[in-house]
C-alpha positions in Angstrom: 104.3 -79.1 -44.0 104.6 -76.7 -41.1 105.0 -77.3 -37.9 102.8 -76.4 -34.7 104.4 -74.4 -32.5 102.9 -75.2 -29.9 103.3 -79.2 -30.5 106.6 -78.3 -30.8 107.0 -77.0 -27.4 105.6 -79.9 -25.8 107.9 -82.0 -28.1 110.8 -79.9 -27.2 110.0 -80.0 -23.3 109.2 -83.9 -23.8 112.5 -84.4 -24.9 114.9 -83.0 -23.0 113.5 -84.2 -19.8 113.5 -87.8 -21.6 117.1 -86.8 -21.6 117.4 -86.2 -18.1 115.5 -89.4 -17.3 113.7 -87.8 -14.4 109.8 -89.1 -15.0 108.4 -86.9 -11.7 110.1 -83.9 -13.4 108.5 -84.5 -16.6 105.4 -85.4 -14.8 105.4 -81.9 -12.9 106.7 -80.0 -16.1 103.7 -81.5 -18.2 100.7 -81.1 -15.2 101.9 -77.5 -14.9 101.7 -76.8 -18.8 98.4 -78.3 -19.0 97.4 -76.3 -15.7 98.8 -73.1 -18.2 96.7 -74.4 -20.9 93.5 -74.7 -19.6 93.8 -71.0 -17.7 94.2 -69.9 -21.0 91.4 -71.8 -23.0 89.4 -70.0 -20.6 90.2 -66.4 -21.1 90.0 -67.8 -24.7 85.8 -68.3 -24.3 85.4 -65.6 -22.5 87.0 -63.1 -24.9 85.0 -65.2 -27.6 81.8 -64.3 -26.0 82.3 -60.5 -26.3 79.1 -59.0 -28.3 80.0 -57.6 -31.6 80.4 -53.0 -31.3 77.9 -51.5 -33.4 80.9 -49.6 -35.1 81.5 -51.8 -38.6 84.8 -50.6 -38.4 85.5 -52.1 -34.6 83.6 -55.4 -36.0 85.8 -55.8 -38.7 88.5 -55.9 -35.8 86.5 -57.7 -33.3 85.9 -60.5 -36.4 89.7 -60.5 -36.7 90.5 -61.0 -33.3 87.6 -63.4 -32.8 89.6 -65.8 -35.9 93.0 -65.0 -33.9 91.5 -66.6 -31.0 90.0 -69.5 -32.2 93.4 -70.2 -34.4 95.1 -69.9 -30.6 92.3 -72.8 -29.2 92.7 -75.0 -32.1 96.6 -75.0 -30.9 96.0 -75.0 -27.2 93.5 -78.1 -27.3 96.1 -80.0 -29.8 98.7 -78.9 -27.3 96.8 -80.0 -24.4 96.0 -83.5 -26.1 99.3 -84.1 -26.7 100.6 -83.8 -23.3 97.3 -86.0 -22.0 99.0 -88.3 -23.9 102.0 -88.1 -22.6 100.9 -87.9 -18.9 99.0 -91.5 -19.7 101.7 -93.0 -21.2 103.9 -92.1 -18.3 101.6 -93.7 -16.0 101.6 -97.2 -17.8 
């Protein structure tokens, strides 16, 4: 089974600042990922909103980039619920 990448950032990140034991660290590190996140989710719908060239040819790369991008939200929202999770957990 692979692995997310991006999940496996967030893991990765989570972990060594477990190690360090510094909880406003790992706070700061996971608000400012999830600031990153969201800036790009956003570019994300807006190139996702780009009308389709009348060229087939460009289509066919528009169509490809369009399946790039939504592969690259899918991650970003998983990503982005994983550190929500961590950030609640934190503050229990």
């Amino acid at each position: 089974m692979a692995t997310d990448p991006a999940l496996a950032r967030v893991h990765c990140l989570y972990s060594n600042i477990k190690l360090m034991g510094d909880k406003s660290l790992d706070r700061k590190q996971l608000e400012t990922r999830r600031a990153e996140i969201l800036e790009q989710l956003d570019r994300l719908e807006e190139d996702l909103r780009i009308e389709l060239d009348r060229d087939p040819e460009e289509q066919a790369i528009q169509v490809e980039q369009n399946e790039v991008s939504i592969t690259m939200e899918q991650s970003l929202r998983r990503e982005l619920a994983t550190i929500e999770e961590e950030l609640a957990a934190i503050a229990d």
